[in-house]
N, CA, C and O of each residue as an XYZ file, in Angstrom:
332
protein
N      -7.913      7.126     -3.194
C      -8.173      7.112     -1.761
C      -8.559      5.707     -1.320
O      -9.020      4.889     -2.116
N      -8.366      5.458     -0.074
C      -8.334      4.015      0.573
C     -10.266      3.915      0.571
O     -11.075      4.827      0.403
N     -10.448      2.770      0.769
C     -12.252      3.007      0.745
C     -12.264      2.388      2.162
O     -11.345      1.703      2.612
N     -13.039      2.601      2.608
C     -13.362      2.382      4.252
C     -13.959      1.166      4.179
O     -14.672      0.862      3.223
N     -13.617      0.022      5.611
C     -14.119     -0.990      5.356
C     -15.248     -1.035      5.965
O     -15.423     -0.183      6.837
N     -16.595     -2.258      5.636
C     -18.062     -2.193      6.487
C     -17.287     -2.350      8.163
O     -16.148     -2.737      8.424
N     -18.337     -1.910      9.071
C     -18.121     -1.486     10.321
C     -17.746     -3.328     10.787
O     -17.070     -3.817     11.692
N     -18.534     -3.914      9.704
C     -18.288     -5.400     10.904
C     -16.965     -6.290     10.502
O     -16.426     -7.273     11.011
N     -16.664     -5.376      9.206
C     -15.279     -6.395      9.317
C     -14.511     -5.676     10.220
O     -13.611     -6.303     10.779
N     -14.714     -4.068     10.590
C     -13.733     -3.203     11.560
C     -13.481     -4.179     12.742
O     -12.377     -4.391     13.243
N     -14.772     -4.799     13.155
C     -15.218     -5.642     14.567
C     -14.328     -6.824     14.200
O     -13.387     -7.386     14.760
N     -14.785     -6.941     13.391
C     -13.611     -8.426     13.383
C     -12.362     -8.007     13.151
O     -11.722     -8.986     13.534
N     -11.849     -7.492     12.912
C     -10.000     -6.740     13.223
C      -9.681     -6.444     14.398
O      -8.520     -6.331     14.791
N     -10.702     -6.288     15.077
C     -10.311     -5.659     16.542
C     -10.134     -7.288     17.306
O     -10.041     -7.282     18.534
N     -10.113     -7.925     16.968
C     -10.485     -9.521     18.228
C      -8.805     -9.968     17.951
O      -8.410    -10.710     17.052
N      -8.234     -9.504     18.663
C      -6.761     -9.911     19.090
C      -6.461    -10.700     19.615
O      -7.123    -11.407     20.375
N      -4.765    -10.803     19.168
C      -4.797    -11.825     20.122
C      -4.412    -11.494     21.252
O      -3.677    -12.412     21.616
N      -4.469    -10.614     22.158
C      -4.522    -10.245     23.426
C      -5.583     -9.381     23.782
O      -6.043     -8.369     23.254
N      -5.897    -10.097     24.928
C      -7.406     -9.313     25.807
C      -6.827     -7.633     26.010
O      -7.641     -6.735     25.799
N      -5.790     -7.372     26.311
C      -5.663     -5.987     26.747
C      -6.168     -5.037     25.263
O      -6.583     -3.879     25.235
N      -5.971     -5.934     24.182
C      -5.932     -4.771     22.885
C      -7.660     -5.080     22.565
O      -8.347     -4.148     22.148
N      -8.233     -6.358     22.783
C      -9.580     -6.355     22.434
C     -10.321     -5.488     23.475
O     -11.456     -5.123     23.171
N      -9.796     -5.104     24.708
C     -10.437     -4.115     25.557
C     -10.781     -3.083     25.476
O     -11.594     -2.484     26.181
N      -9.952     -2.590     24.215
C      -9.635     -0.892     23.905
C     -10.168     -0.792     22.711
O     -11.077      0.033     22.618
N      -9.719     -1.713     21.237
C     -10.538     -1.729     20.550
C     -11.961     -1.787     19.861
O     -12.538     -1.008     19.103
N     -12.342     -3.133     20.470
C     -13.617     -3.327     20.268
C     -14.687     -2.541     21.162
O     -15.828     -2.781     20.769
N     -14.635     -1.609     22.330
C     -15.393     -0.753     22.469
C     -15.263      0.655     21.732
O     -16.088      1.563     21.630
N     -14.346      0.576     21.393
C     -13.739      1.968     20.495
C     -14.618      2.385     19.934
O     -15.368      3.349     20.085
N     -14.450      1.091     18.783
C     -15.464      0.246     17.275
C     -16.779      0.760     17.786
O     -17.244      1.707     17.151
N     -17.404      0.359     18.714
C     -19.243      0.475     19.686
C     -19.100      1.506     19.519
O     -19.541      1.895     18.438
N     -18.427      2.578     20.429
C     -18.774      3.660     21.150
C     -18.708      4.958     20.221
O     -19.630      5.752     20.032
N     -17.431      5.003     19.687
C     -16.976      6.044     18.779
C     -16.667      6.246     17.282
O     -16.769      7.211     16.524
N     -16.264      5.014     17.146
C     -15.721      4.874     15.520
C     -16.875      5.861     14.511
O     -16.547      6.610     13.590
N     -18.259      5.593     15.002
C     -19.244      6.337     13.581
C     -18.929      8.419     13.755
O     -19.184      9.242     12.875
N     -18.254      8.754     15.346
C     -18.218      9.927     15.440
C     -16.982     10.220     14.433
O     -16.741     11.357     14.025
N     -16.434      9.398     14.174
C     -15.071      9.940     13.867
C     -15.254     10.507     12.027
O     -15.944     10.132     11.079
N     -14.521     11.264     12.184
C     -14.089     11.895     10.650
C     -14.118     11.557      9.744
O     -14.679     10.588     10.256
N     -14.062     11.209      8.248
C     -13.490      9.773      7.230
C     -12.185     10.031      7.454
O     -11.791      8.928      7.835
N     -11.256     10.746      7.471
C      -9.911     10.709      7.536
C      -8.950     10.106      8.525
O      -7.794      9.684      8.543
N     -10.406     10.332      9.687
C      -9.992      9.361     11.293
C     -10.049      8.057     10.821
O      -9.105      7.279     10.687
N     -11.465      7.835     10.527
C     -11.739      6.345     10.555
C     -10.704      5.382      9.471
O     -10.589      4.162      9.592
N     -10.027      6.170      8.455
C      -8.926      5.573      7.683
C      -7.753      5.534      8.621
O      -6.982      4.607      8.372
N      -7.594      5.898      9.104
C      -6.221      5.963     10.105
C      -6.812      4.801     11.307
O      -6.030      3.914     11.648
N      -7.643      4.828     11.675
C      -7.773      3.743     13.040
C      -7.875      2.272     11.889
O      -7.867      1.134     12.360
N      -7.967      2.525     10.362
C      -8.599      1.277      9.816
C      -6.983      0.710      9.731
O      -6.804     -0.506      9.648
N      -5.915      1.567      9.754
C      -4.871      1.401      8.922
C      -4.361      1.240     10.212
O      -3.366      0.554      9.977
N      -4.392      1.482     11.866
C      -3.588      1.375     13.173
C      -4.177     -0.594     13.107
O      -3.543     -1.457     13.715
N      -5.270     -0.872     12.375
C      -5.424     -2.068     12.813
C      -4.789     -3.468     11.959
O      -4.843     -4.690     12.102
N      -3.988     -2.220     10.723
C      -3.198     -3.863     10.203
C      -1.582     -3.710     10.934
O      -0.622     -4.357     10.514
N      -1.542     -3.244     11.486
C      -0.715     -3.408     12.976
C      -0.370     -4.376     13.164
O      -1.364     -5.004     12.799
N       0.687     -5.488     13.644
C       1.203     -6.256     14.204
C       0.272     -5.972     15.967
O      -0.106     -4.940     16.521
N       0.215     -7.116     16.277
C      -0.068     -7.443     18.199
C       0.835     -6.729     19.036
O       0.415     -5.947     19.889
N       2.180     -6.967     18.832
C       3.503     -6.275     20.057
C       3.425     -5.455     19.706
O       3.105     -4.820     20.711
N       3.469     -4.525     18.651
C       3.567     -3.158     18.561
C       2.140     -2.172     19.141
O       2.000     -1.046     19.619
N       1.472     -3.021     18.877
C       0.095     -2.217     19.000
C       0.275     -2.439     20.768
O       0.156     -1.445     21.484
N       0.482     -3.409     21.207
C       0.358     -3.911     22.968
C       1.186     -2.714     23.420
O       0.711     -1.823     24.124
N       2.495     -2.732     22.968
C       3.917     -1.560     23.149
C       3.211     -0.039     23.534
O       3.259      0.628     24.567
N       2.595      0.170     22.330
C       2.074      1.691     21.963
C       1.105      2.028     22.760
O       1.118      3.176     23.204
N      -0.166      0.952     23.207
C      -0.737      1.142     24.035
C      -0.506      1.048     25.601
O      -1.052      1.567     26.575
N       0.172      0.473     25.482
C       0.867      0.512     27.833
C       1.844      1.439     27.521
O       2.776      1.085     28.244
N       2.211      2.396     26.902
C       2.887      3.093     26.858
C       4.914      2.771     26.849
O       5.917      3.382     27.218
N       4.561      1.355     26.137
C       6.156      0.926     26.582
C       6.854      1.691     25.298
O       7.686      2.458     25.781
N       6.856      1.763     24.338
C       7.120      2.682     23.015
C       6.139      3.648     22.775
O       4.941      3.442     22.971
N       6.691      4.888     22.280
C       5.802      5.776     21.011
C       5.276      4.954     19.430
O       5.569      3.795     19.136
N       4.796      5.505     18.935
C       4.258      5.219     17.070
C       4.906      6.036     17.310
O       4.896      6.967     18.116
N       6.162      5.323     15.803
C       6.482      6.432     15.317
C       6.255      7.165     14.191
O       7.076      7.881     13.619
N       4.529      6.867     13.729
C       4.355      7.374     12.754
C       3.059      8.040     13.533
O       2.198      7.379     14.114
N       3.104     10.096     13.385
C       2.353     10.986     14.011
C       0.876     10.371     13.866
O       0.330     10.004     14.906
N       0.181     10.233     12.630
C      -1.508      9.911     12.560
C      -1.820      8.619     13.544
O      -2.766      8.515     14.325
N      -0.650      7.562     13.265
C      -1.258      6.759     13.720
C      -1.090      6.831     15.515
O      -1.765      6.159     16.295
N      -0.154      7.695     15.846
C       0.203      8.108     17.810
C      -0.933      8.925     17.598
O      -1.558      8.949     18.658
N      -1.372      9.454     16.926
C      -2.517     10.491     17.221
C      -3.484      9.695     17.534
O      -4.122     10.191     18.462
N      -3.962      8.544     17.156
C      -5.414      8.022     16.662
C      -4.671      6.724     18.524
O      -5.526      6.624     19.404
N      -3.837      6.278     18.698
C      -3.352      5.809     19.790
C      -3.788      6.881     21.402
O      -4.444      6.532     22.383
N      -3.345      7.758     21.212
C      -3.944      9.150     22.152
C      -5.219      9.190     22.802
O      -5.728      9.249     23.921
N      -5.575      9.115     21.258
C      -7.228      9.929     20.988
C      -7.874      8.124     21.930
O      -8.363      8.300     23.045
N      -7.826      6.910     21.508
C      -8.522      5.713     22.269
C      -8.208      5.474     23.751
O      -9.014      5.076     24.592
N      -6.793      5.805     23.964
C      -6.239      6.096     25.148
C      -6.893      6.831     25.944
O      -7.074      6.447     27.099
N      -7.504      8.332     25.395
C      -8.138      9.399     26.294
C      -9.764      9.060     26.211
O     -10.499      9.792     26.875
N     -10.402      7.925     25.385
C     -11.279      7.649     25.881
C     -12.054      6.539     26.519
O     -13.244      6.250     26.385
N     -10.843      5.817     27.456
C     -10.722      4.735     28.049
C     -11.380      5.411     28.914
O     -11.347      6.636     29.031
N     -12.264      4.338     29.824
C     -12.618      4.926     31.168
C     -12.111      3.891     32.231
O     -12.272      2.672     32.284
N     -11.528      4.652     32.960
C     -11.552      4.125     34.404
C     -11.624      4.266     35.776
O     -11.580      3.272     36.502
């Protein structure tokens, strides 16, 4: 099994290079990441060795993931954006 990384290198994965993805991430990381599952938190660890365009894509909704856990774990940050 994958071993989960400390929460502050999570923080430092999240600092993109675009403001729209550090917007979504790095409060994610604050707000929710400790609620999440171990099986979640491996899947958001694994949405973050992600490429930038794909992750930018998936999030403005210009493409799907086409891999289900990781559109799931895309969803799930999506639905707890506030605005």
């Amino acid at each position: 099994m994958t071993q989960l990384f400390p929460k502050s290198r999570l923080k430092w994965a999240c600092r993109r290079g675009m403001l729209e993805l550090d917007v979504l991430l790095g409060p994610f990381v604050d707000e929710a990441f400790d609620e999440l599952p171990d099986a979640d938190k491996l899947v958001f660890q694994r949405l973050l060795e992600v490429e930038d365009p794909d992750l930018f894509a998936w999030f403005m909704g210009h493409e799907k993931c086409p891999d289900a856990e990781l559109n799931k774990m895309v969803q799930f940050i999506l639905g707890r954006v506030k605005v």
